[in-house]
C-alpha positions as CSV (number, residue, x, y, z in Angstrom):
1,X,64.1,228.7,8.3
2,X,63.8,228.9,11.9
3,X,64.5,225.9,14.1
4,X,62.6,224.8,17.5
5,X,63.7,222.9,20.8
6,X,62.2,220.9,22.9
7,X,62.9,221.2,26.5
8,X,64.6,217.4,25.9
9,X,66.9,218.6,23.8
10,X,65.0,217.8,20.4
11,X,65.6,220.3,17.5
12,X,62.4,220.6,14.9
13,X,64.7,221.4,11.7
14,X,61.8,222.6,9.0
15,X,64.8,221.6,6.4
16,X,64.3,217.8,7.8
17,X,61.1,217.8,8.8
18,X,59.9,214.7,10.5
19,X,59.1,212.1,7.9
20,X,59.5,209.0,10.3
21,X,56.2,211.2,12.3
22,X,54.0,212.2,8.9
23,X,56.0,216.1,8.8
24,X,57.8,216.0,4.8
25,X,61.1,217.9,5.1
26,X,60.8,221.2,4.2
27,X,57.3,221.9,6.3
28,X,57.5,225.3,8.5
29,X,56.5,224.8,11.5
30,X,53.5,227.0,11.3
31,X,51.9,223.9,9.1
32,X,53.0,221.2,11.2
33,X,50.0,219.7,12.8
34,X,48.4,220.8,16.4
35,X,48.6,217.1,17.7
36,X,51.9,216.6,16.7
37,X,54.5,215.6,19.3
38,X,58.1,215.4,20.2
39,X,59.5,212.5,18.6
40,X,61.6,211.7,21.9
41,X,59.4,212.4,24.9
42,X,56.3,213.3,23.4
43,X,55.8,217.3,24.5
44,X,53.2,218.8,22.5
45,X,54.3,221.3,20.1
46,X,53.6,224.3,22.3
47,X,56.3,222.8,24.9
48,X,58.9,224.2,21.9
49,X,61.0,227.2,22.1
50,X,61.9,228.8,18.8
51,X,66.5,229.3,18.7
């Protein structure tokens, strides 16, 4: 699955999700939430860059 940065450095692994945030490993990012944020700085998800 394809992973997405942050511009702090943060890596959005659909594999890992973010379960500390609500996101259960395995979600793509197309179905993680709209108001979701960077667990680190707190971007919004539009501030990611697919790598």
């Amino acid at each position: 699955m394809q992973k997405y940065e942050c511009p702090c450095g943060y890596i959005y692994d659909p594999e890992l999700g973010d379960p500390d945030n609500g996101i259960e490993p395995g979600t793509a990012w197309e179905d993680v939430p709209d108001d979701w944020t960077c667990p680190v700085c707190g971007l919004e998800k539009d501030a990611f860059n697919a790598i």
